[in-house]
BAMARSE-938034 format. One line per 10 residues: their letters; for each residue x, y, z of N, C-alpha, C. Coordinates in steps of 0.1 Angstrom, whole numbers. Example, Ala and Ser with C-alpha at 12.3 -4.5 7.8 and 13.67 -1.06 7.14 Angstrom:
2
AS	132 -57 78 123 -45 78 132 -33 78 ~ 128 -22 71 137 -11 71 129 0 79 $
REM end
This chain:
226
XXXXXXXXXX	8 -12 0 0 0 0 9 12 0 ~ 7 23 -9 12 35 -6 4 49 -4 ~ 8 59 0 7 72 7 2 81 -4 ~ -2 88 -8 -4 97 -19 -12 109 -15 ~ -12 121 -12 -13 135 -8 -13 140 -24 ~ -23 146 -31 -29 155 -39 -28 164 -40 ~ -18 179 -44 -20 192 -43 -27 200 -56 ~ -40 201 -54 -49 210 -66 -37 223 -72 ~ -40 223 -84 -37 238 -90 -48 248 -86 ~ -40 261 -92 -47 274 -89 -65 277 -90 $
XXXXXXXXXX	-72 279 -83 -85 283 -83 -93 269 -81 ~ -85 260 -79 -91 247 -72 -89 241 -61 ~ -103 237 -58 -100 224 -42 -102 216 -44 ~ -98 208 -29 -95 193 -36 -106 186 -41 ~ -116 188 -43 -125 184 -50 -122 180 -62 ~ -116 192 -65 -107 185 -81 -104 168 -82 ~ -99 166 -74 -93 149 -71 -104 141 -67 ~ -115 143 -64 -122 134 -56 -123 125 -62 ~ -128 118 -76 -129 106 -81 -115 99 -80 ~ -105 106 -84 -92 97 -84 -84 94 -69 $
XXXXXXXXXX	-92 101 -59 -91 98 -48 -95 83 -41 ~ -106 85 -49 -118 71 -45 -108 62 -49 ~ -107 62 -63 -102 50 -72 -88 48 -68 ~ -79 55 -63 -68 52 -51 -72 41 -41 ~ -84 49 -33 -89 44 -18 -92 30 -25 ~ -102 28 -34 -105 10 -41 -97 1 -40 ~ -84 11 -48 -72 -1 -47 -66 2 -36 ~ -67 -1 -28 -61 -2 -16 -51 5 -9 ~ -51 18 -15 -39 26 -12 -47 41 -1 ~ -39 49 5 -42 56 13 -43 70 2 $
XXXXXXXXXX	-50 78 3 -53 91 -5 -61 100 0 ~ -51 112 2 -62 122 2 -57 135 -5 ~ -65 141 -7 -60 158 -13 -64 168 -4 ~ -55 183 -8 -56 191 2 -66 200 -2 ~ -75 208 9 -80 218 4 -74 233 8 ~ -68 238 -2 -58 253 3 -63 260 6 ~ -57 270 16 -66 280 19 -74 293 11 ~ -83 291 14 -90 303 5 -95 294 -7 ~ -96 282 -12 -96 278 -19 -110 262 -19 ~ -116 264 -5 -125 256 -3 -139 265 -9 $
XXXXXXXXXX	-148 254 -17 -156 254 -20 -167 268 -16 ~ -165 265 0 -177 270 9 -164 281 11 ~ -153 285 10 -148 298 14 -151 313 10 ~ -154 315 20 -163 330 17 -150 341 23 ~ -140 341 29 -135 351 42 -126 357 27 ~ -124 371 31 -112 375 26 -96 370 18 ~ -91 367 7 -78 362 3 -63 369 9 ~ -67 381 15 -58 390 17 -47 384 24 ~ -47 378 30 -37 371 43 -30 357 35 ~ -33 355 26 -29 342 17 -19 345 11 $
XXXXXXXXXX	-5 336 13 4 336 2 8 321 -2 ~ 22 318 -4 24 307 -6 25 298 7 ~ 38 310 18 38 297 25 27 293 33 ~ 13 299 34 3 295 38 -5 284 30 ~ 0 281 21 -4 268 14 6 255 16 ~ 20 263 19 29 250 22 23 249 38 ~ 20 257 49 14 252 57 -1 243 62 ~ -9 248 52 -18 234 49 -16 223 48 ~ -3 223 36 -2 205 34 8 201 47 ~ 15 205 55 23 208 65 15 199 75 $
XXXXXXXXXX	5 207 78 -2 205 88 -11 192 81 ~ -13 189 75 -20 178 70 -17 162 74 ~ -1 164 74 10 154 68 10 151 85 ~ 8 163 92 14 160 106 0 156 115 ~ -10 164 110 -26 157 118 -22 144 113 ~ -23 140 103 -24 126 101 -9 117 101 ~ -2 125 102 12 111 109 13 107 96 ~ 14 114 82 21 106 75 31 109 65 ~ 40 96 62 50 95 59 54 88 50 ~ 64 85 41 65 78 25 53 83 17 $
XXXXXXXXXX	55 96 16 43 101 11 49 101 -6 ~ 36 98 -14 37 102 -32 29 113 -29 ~ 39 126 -32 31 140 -31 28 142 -45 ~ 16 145 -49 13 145 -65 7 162 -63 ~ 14 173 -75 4 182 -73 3 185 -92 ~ -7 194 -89 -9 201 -102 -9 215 -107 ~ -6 217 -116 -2 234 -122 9 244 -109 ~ -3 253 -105 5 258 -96 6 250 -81 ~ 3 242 -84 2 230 -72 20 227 -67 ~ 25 227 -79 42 228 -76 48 234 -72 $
XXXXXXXXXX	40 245 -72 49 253 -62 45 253 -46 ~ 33 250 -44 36 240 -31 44 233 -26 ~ 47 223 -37 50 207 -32 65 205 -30 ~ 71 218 -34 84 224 -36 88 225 -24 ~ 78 236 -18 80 242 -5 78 228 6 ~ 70 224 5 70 209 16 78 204 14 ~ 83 201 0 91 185 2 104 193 9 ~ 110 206 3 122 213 15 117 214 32 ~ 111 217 33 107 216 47 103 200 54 ~ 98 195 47 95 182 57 100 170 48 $
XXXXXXXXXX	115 170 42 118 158 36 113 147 42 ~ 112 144 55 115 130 58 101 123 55 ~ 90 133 54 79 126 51 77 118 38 ~ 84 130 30 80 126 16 90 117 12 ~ 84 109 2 92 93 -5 95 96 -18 ~ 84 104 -28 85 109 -38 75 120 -43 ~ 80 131 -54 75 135 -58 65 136 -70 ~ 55 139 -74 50 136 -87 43 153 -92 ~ 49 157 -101 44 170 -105 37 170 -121 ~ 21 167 -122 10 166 -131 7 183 -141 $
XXXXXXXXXX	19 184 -149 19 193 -158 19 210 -151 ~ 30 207 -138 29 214 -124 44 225 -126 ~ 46 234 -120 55 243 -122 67 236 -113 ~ 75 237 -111 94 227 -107 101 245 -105 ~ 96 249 -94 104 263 -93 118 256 -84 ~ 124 266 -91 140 270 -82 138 276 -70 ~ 149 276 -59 148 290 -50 148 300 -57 ~ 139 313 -49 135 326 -49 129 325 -62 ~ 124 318 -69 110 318 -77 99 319 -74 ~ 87 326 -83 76 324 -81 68 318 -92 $
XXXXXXXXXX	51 319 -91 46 318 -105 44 324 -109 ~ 46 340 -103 44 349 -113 59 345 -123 ~ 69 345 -120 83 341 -125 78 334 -138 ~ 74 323 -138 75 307 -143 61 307 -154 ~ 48 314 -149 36 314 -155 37 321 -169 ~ 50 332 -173 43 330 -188 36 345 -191 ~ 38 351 -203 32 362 -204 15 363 -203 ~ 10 356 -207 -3 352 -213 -11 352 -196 ~ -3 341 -191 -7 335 -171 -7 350 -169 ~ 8 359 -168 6 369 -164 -3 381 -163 $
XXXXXXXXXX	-5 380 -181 -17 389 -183 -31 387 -177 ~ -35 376 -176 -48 371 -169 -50 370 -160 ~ -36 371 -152 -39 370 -135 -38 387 -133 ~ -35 398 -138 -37 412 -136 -50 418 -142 ~ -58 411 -152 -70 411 -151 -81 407 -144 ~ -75 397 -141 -89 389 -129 -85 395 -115 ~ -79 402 -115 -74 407 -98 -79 421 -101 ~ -83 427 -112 -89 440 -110 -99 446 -106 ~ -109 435 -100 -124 434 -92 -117 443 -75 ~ -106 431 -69 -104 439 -53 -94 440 -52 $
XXXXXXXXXX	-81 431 -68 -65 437 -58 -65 427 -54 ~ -68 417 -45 -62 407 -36 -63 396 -38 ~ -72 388 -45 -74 377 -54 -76 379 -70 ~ -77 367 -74 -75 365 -92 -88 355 -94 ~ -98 359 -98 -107 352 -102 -105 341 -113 ~ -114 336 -113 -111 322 -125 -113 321 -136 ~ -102 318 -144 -109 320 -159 -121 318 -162 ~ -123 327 -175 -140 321 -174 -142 308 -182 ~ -154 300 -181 -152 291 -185 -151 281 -172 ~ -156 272 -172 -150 258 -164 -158 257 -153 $
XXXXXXXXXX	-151 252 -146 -163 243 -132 -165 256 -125 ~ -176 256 -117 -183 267 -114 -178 262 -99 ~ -173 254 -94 -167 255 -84 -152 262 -79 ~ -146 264 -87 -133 268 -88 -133 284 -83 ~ -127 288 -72 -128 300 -67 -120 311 -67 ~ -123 325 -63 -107 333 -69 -93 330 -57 ~ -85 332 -65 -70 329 -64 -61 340 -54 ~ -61 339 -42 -50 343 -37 -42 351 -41 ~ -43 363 -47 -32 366 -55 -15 364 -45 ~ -17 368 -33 -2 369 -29 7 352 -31 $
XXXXXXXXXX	0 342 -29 2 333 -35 7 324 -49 ~ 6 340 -58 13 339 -70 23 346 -71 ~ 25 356 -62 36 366 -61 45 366 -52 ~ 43 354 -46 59 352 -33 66 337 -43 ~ 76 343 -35 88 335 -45 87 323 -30 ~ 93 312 -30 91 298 -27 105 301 -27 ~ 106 297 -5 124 293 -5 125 279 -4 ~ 135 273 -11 138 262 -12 158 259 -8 ~ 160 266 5 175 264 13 186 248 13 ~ 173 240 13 182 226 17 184 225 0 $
XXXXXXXXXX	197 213 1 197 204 -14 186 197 -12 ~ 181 197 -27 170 184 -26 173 171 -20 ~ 164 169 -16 164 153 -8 161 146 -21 ~ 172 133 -21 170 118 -32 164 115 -25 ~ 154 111 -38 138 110 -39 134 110 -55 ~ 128 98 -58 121 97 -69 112 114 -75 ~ 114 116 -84 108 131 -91 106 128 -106 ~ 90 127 -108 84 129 -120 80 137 -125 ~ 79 141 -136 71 155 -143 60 145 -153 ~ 54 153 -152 41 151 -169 34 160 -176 $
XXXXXXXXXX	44 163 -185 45 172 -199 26 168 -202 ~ 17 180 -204 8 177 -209 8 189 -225 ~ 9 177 -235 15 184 -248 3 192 -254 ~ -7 187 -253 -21 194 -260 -31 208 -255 ~ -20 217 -251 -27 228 -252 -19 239 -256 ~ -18 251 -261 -14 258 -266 -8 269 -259 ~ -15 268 -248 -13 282 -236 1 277 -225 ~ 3 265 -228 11 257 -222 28 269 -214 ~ 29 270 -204 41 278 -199 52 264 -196 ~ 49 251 -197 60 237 -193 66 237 -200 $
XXXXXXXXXX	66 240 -217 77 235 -221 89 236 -224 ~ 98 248 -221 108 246 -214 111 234 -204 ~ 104 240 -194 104 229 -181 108 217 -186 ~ 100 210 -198 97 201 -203 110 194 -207 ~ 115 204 -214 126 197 -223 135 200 -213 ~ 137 208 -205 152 209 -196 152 197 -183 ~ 136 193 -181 135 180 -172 140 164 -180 ~ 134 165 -191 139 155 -204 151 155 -202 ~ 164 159 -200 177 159 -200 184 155 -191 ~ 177 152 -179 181 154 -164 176 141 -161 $
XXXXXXXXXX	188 135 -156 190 121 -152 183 118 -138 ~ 180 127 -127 171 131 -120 161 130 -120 ~ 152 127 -133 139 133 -133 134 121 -142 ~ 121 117 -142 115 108 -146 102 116 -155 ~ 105 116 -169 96 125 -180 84 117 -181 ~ 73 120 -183 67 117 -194 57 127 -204 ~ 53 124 -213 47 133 -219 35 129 -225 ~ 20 133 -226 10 133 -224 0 143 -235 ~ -3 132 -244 -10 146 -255 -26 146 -255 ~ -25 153 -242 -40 159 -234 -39 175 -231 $
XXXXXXXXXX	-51 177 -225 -49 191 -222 -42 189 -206 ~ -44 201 -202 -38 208 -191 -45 197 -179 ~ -56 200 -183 -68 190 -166 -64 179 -168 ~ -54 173 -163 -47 161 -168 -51 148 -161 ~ -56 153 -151 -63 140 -135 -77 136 -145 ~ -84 146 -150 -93 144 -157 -93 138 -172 ~ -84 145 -177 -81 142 -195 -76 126 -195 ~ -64 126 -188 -57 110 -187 -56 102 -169 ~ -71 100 -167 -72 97 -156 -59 82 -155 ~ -65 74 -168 -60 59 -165 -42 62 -172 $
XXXXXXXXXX	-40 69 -178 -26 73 -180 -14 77 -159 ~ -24 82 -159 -19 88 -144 -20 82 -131 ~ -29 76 -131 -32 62 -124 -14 52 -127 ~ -17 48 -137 -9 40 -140 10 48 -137 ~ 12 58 -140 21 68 -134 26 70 -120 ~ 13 65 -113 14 64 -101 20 51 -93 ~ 12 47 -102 13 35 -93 30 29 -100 ~ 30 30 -112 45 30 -110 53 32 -103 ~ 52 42 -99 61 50 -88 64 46 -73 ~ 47 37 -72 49 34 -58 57 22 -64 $
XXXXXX	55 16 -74 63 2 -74 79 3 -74 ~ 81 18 -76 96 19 -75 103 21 -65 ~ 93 24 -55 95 28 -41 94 12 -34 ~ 87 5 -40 86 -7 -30 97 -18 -32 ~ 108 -15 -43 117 -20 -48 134 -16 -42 ~ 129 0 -35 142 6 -34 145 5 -20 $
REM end
């Protein structure tokens, strides 16, 4: 059995994951996803107090209510830049990483950094309502709520060497707005990193559920090997 912790991309909770949560839990494995702050369904309070490391303390606190450990941290989009910030802070939990078409920031990066002129233009639009959050594109699930903005604008410290540990990416090749591909190809080169590439859109838990699945579970099989 293995560990798996979920970190949603921007303007999502974990709701995002819930079917692939189940389908985890079926097979016998432990699963849950986080819901970030400001970023639950039912969240009504103000984004103003929200940045990054208040998302790396979510999953923080998550890992430690529940005592767990050999964790497969999987996140998505700007979900990486979470999963960044935990796995430097609480190596010992995590076993491996898995980043689902997710940003791989350096120290003193952000997503404003990494996101892309296009991300950039859209997150200075949708923030023009209060300034303090980034509304959601339009289009898409009506659950998805506005964004944090200071959460896109703090850079993510990352002080220790990475901890060895299994680290996947997944290139999702089928959309056009795509900010990975660099990422993509400079991850492809690096003996560190375990590629794959995926010609789906961006919603990639949804687009290539049984691709990802199978991704995973690889992973745990490499862990159960090592």
């Amino acid at each position: 059995m293995a560990t798996f912790v979920l970190i949603p991309g921007g303007w999502r909770g974990g709701w995002t994951f819930a079917e692939f949560v189940a389908r985890l839990n079926r097979s016998g494995h432990e699963a849950a996803a986080v819901a970030l702050s400001g970023l639950h369904a039912e969240h009504e309070r103000s984004a103003a107090p929200i940045n990054l490391d208040t998302h790396i303390a979510d999953v923080l606190d998550l890992l430690r209510l529940k005592d767990l450990s050999e964790v497969i941290l999987c996140s998505h989009s700007y979900g990486g830049m979470v999963a960044s910030g935990v796995a430097d802070r609480a190596p010992e939990r995590i076993a491996a990483l898995v980043y689902l078409d997710a940003f791989v920031p350096e120290h003193g990066q952000s997503w404003w950094d990494l996101a892309g002129e296009h991300f950039r233009n859209l997150a200075i639009d949708r923030a023009r309502h209060d300034g303090l959050s980034v509304l959601p594109p339009e289009g898409g699930d009506p659950r998805r709520r506005p964004h944090p903005l200071g959460s896109f604008l703090q850079a993510v410290h990352l002080p220790r060497a990475p901890a060895p540990m299994p680290r996947v990416f997944v290139y999702a090749s089928g959309w056009s707005a795509t900010p990975f591909t660099a990422q993509y190809q400079r991850l492809r080169d690096d003996p560190a990193w375990i590629v794959h590439s995926l010609a789906c859109g961006h919603d990639v838990i949804n687009a290539a559920p049984d691709e990802i699945f199978e991704i995973l579970m690889q992973t745990a099989a490499r862990l159960a090997t090592t």
